[in-house]
C-alpha positions as CSV (number, residue, x, y, z in Angstrom):
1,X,-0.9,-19.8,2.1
2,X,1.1,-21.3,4.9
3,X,-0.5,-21.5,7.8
4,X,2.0,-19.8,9.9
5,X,2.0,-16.6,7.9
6,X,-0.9,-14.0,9.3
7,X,-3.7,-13.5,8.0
8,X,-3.4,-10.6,5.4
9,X,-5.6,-8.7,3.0
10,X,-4.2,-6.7,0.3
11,X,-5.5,-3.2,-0.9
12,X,-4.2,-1.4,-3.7
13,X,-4.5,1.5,-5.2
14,X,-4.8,2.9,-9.0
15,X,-6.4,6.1,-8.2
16,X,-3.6,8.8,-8.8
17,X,-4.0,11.2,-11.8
18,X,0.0,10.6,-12.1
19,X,0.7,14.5,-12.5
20,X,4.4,14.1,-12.2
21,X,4.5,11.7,-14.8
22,X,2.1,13.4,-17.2
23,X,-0.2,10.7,-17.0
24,X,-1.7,7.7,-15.4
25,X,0.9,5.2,-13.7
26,X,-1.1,2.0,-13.5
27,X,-0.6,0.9,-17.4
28,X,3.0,2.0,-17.6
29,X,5.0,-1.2,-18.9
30,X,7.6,-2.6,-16.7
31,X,9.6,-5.9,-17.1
32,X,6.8,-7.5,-19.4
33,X,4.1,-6.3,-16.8
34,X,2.5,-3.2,-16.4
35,X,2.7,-1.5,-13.2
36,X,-0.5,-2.5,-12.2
37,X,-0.4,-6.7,-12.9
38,X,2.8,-6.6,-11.1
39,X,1.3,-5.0,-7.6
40,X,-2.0,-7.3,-8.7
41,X,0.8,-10.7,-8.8
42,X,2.0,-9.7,-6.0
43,X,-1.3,-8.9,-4.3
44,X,-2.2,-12.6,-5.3
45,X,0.9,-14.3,-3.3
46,X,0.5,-12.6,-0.6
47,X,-3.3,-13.1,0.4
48,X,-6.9,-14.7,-0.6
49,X,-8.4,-11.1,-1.1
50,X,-7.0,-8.5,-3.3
51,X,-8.7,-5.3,-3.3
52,X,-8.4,-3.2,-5.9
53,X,-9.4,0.6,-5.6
54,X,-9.4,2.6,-9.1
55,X,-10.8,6.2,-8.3
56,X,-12.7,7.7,-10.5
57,X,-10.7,6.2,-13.5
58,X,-11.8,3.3,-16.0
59,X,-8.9,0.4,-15.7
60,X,-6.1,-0.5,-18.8
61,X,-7.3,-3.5,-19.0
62,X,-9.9,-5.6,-16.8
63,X,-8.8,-6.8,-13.3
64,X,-7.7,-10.3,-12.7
65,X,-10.3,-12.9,-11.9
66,X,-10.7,-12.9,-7.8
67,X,-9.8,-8.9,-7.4
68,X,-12.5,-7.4,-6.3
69,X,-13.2,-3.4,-7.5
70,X,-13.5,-1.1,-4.2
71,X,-14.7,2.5,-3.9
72,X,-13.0,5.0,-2.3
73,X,-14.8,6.7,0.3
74,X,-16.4,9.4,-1.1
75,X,-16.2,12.1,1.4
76,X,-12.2,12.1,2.0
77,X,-10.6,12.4,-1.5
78,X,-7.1,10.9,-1.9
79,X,-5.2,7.8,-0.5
80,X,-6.7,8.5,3.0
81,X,-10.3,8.0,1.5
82,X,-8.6,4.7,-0.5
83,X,-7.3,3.3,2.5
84,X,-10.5,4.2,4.4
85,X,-13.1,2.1,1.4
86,X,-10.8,-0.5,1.9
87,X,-10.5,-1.5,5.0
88,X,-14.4,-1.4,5.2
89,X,-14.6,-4.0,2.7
90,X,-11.9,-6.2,3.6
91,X,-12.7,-9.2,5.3
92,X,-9.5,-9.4,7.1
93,X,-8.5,-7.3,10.3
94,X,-5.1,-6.2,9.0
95,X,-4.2,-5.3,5.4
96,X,-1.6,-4.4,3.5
97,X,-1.8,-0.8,1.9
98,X,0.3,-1.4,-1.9
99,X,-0.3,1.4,-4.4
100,X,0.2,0.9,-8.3
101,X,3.7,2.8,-8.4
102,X,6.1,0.2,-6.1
103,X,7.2,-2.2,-8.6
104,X,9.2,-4.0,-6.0
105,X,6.9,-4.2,-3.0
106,X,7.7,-7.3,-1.6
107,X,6.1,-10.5,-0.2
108,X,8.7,-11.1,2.9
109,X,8.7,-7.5,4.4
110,X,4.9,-7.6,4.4
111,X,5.0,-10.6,6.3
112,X,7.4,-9.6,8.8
113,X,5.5,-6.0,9.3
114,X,2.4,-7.8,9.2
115,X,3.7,-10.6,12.1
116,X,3.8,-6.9,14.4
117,X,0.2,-6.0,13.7
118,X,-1.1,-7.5,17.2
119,X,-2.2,-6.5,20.4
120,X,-2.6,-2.4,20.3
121,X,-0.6,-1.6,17.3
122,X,-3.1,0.1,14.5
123,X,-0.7,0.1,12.2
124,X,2.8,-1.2,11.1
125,X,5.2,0.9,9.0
126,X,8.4,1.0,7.9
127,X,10.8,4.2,9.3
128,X,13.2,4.8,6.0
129,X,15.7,7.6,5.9
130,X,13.1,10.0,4.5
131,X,10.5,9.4,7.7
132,X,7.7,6.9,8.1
133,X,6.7,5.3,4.9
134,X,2.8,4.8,4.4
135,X,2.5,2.9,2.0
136,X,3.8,-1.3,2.0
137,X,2.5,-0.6,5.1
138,X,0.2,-2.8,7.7
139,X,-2.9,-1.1,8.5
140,X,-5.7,-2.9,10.4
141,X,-9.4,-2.3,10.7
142,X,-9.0,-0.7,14.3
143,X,-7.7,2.0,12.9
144,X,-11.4,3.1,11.0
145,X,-12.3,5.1,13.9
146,X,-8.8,7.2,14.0
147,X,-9.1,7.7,10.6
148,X,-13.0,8.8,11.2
149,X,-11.7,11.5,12.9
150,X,-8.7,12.9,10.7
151,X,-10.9,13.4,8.1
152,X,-13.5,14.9,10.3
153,X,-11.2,18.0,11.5
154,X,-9.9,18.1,8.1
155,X,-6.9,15.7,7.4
156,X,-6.3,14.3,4.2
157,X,-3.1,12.8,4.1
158,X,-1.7,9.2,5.6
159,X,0.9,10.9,7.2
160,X,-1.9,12.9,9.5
161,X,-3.3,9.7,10.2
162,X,0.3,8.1,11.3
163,X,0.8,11.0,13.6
164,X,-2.9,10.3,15.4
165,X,-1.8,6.6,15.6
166,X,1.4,7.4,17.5
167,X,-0.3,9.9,19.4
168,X,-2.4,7.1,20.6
169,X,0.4,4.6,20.9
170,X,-0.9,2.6,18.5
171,X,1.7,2.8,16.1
172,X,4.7,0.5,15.2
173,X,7.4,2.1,13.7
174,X,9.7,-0.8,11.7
175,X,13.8,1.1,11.0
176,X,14.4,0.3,7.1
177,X,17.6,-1.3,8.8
178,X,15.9,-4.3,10.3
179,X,15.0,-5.4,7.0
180,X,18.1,-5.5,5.3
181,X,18.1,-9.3,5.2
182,X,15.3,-9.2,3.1
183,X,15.9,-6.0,1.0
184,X,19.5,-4.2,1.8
185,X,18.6,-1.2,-0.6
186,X,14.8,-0.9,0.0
187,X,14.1,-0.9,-3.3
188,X,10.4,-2.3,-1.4
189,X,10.0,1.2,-0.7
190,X,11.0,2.9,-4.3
191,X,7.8,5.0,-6.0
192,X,7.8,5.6,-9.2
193,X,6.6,9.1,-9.9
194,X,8.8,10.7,-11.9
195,X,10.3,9.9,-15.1
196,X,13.6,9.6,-13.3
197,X,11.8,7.2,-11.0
198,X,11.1,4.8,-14.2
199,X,14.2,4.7,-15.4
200,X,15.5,3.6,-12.6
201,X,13.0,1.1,-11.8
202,X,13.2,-0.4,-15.6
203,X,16.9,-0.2,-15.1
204,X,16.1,-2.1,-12.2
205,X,14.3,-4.7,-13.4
206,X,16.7,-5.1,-16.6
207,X,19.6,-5.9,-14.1
């Protein structure tokens, strides 16, 4: 990797039961990869550690050589607990959070968010018309002890833990808009959990 892009570890997650869907995401076929390898490839440009964080479920297929397995943390159930195991095992301060379902995450906006995780900021998301997005979000390690504590007075979500982080001024909040050079439709920020949602991402990556 260039030496003028930041430092940046990847953590995603293959942990959701895919309810919507009727059934797991991560093995789902999608322009001659599965949803998975393509988070995985991308996962790979992006940084020198991938983390990979399955839940409780056995994989499609084994992970690429250099991904590394992760466990959730076991007390906090969900994407909170994923985010939580991983940033414990990364060895880089910030990371980006990619799960399974966003077939067009993208390399350039996670730089640019990831360039903004300095000085107080926690975390780096983008704001999209439907509120702050989550996920192909920055998260760095700081953020472990805020997190600590959402679970500890009950909070199981990511967006409970966004709303301690701007609580505490410690949240950068990125509008969609500023990234139209890179992405004018934010299809980044698309999640496929629907069977609507496929269509259009296949449809997508037909075109």
């Amino acid at each position: 990797m260039s030496e003028l892009r930041p430092a940046l570890g990847v953590i995603v997650l293959a942990g959701g039961a895919g309810r919507r869907l009727g059934g797991r995401k991560d093995g789902l076929p999608l322009g001659g990869l599965t949803l998975l390898q393509r988070s995985l490839t991308l996962g790979a440009r992006l940084a020198d550690e991938v983390l990979l964080l399955p839940g409780p479920w056995a994989l499609p297929s084994p992970p690429p050589e250099g991904v590394r397995l992760v466990a959730d943390d076991p007390r906090v159930p969900g994407p909170l607990g994923a985010l939580m195991g991983g940033l414990r095992a990364s060895r880089f301060d910030a990371c980006l959070l990619l799960p399974c379902d966003m077939p067009f995450a993208s390399a350039a906006v996670a730089w640019r968010l990831a360039e903004q995780a300095a000085g107080g900021a926690l975390a780096v998301v983008v704001r999209s018309p439907r509120g702050r997005e989550p996920f192909h979000g920055v998260w760095r390690r700081g953020a472990l002890p805020e997190l600590e504590d959402v679970a500890a007075r009950g909070g199981r979500s990511l967006q409970a833990a966004l709303d301690a982080l701007a609580a505490r001024r410690a949240l950068v909040e990125v509008d969609g808009e500023e990234l139209a050079d890179l992405d004018a439709g934010l299809s980044f920020l698309l999640n496929v959990n629907t069977a609507d949602d496929l269509a259009v991402a296949r449809a997508r990556a037909g075109a």
